[in-house]
C-alpha positions in Angstrom: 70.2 142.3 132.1 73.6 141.4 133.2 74.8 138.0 133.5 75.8 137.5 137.1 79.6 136.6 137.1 79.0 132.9 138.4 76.5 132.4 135.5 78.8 133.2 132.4 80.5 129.6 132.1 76.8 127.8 132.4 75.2 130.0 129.7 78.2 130.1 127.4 78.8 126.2 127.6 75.2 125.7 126.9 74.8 128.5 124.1 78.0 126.9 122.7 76.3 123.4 122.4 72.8 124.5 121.2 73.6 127.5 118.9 76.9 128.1 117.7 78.0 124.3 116.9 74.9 123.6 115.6 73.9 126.2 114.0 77.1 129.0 113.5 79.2 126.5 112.2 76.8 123.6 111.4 79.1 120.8 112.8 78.0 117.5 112.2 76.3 115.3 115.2 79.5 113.5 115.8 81.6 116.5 116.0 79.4 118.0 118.9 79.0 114.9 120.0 83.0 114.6 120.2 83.0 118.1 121.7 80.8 116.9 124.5 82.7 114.1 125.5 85.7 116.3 125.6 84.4 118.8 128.4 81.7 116.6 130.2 86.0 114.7 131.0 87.4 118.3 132.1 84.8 119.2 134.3 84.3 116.0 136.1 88.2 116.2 136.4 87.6 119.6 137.4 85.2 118.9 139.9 87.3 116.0 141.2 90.0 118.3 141.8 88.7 120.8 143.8 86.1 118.8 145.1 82.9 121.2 144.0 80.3 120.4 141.9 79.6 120.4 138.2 76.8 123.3 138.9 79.4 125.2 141.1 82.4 125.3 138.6 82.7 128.8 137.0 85.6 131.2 135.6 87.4 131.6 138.6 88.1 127.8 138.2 89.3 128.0 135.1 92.7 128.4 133.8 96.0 127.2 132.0 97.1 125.1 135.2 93.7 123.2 134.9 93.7 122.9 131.6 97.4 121.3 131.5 96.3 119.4 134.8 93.6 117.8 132.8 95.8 117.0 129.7 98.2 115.2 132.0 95.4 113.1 133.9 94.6 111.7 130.6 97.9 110.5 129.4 98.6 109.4 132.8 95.8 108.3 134.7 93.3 107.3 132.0 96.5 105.9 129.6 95.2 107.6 126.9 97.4 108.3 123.6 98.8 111.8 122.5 96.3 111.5 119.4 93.5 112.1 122.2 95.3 114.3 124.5 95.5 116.3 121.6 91.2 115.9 120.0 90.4 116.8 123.9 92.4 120.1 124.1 91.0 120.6 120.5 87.4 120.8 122.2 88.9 123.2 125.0 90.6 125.3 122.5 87.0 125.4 120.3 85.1 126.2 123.2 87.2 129.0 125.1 87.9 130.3 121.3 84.1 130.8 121.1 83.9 132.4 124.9 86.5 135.1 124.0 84.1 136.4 121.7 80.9 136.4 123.8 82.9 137.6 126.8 85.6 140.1 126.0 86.6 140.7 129.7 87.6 137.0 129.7 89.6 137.6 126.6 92.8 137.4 128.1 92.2 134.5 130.3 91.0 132.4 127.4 93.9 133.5 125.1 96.3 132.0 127.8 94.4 128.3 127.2 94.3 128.8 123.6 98.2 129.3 123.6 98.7 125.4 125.2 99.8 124.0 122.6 99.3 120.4 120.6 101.6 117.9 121.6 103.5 116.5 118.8 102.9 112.6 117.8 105.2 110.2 116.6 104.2 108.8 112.9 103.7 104.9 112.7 103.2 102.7 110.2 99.8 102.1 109.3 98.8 98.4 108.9 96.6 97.2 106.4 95.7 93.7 105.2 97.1 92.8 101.9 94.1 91.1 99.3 95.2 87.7 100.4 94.4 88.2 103.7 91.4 89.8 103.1 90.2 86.7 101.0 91.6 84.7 104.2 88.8 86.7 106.3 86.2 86.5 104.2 86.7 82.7 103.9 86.3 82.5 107.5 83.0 83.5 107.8 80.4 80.8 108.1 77.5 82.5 105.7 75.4 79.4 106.4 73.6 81.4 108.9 72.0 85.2 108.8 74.5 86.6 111.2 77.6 84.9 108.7 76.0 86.5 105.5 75.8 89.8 107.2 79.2 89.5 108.5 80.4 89.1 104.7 78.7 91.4 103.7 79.8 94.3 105.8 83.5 93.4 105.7 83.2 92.8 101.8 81.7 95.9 101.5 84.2 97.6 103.8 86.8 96.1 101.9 85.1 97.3 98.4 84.3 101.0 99.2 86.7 102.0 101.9 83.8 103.8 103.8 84.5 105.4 107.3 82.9 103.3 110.3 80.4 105.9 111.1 79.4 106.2 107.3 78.2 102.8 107.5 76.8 103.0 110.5 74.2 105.1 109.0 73.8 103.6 105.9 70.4 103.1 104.8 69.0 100.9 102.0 67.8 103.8 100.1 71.1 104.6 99.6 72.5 101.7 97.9 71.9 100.8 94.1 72.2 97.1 93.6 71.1 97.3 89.8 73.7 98.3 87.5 75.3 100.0 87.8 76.0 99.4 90.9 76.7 102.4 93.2 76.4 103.5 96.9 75.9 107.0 98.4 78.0 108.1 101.1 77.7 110.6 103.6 81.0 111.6 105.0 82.7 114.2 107.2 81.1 117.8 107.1 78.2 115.9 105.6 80.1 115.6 102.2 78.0 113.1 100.0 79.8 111.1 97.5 79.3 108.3 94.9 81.2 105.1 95.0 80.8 101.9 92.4 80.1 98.3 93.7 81.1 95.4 92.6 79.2 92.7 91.1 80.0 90.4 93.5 78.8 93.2 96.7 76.1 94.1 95.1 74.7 90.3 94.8 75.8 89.7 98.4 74.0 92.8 99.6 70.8 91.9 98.1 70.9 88.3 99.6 71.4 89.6 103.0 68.5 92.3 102.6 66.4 89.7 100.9 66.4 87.0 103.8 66.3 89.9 106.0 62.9 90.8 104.0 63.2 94.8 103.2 61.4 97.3 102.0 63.6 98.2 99.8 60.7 101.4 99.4 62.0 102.6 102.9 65.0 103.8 104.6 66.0 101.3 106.5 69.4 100.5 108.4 71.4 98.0 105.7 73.4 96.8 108.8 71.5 95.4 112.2 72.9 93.9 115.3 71.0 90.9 117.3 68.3 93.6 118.5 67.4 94.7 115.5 69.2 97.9 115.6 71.7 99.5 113.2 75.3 98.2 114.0 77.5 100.3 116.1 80.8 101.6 116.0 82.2 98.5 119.0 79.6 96.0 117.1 81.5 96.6 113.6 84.9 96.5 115.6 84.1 93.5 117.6 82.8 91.5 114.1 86.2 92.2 111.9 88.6 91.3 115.1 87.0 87.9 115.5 87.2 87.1 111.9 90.6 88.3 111.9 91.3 85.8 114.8 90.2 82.7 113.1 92.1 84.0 109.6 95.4 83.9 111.6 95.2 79.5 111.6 95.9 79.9 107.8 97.1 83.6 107.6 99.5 84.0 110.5 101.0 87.6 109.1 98.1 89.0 110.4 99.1 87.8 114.5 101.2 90.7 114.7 99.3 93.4 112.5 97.5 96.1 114.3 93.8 95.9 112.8 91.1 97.7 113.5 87.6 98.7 110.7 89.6 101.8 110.1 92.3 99.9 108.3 89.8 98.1 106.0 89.7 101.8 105.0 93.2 102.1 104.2 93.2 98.3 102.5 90.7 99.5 100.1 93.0 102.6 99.4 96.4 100.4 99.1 94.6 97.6 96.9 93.2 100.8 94.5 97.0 102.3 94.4 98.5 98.5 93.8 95.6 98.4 91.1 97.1 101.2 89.1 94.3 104.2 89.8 95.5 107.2 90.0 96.0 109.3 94.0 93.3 111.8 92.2 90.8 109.3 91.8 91.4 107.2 94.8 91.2 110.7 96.9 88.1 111.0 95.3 86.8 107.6 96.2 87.8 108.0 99.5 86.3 111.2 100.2 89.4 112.8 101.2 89.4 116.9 101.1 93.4 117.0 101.1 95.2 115.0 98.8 98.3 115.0 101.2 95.7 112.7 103.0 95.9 110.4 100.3 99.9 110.8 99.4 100.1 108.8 102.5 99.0 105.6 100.9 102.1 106.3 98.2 104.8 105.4 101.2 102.7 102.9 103.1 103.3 99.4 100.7 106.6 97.9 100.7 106.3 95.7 97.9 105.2 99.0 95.8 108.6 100.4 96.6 110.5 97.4 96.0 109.3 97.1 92.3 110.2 100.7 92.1 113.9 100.5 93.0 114.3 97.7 91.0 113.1 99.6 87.9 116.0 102.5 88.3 118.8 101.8 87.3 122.2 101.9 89.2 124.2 105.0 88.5 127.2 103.0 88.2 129.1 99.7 88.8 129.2 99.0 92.2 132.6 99.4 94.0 134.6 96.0 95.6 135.4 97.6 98.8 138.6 95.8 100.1 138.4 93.9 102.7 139.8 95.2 106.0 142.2 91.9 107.0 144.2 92.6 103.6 145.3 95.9 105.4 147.9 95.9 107.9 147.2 99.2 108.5 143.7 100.2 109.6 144.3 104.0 108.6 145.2 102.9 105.2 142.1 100.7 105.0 140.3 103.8 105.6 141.6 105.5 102.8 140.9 103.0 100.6 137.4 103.3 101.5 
């Protein structure tokens, strides 16, 4: 039977949600998730626009103008960086990608939106906190109370493995060895598992925590709850490392003008393991990285690293005394002496 023109869009954004992310390409639930997010924006923007409805929207409606429309509403009126500018046309781009191949009479409508290109980002500095101002947070956590020894024990943790924020968000108990040796299993992007080591020191915390919070340690339970007795969220984890990191600055003020965030306890982890003397291989490794240009990164990121390494080389020569331009009457011979 053949799909009434007005129908195509509909059917293709559904099959694109429930069978080819899913299973084609077996994306992880955050990916689709991600995805959905992206388009549920564009056709509310859409609908907005040209003042339809969400059911009513179909291929007539959609092309490169509304596509760059969109991008420019984001940056605009929703103030959003060029980093997600960029993961929202990445969603567009996956989905009419998929379309041209269900749909070859749309082919070269979609090609025109796959040819809007990426935007290109400016590279910042990535801040981290050095191990002195990690000790500084962790000192400011009062672990006299439940919520405190959970709070250490997530950023300690954090600090220890470099895990992602959505890896410990699912976390589960059965997934954590807190006998030696010591050891944690981490799920990752594209559902990579991996195996990172403990220290002592996290291990012992952990088991306190999961001890006074009574476990099974039998089941797979959540190793992380919030007040409702539910596994912490992305916000909840954010919320608990930037008030600690508030009441560090009294005694730490480098951190007032860092900008933090649980993603950088990520990069910490990676800098202290590079300061430590491990190898990019094996920090790559403990990161979970799949490139290891991901992990060069860490190799330009500490200053004090670079210092230590310019001082080491030595000076190809002795250095020049340049005159000094008042001893020259005459500026174009001071130039020449230069």
């Amino acid at each position: 039977m053949k799909v009434p023109k007005s129908n195509i869009f509909s059917i293709a954004l559904r099959n694109f949600f429930v069978d080819y992310l899913p299973q084609l390409r077996g994306m992880s639930s955050h990916t689709i998730l991600s995805y959905r997010d992206s388009l549920k924006l564009f056709l509310q923007f859409l609908a907005e626009e040209k003042n339809i409805s969400i059911s009513k929207i179909s291929m007539e409606n959609l092309g490169t103008n509304e596509v760059i429309d969109f991008l420019a509403h984001l940056e605009r009126k929703r103030s959003n960086k060029v980093g997600t500018r960029n993961i929202r046309l990445a969603a567009i781009h996956s989905f009419f990608r998929y379309l041209a191949g269900i749909s070859p009479e749309h082919l070269n409508q979609c090609q025109k939106i796959l040819s809007i290109p990426f935007k290109r980002t400016t590279t910042r500095t990535i801040d981290y906190l050095e191990f002195e101002e990690i000790r500084a947070v962790l000192e400011s956590i009062d672990r006299g109370k439940l919520d405190g020894q959970r709070d250490y024990a997530l950023l300690l943790f954090m600090f220890n493995t470099g895990a992602r924020v959505q890896e410990i968000v699912d976390l589960k108990t059965n997934s954590v060895r807190l006998s030696k040796p010591y050891k944690v299993n981490l799920f990752g992007k594209g559902r990579k598992e991996r195996v990172c080591p403990i220290w002592s020191e996290t291990a012992q915390v952990l088991l306190d925590y999961l001890e006074k919070r009574q476990v099974d340690f039998l089941k797979s339970s959540p190793v992380f709850l919030n007040h409702q007795g539910q596994p912490l969220t992305r916000f909840g984890i954010g919320y608990i490392l930037k008030k600690y990191i508030k009441k560090a600055t009294v005694v730490m003020p480098s951190l007032k003008n860092k900008r933090l965030h649980p993603h950088s306890m990520r990069h910490s982890c990676a800098v202290y393991l590079l300061k430590s003397g491990i190898d990019l291989s094996s920090i790559a490794n403990w990161m979970g990285h799949a490139s290891p240009n991901t992990t060069n990164k860490y190799a330009n990121m500490d200053l004090e690293m670079k210092q230590k390494a310019i001082d080491k080389a030595k000076s190809l020569g002795k250095e020049i005394e340049k005159p000094s331009w008042r001893e020259n009457s005459d500026l174009l011979s001071w130039l020449e002496s230069l």
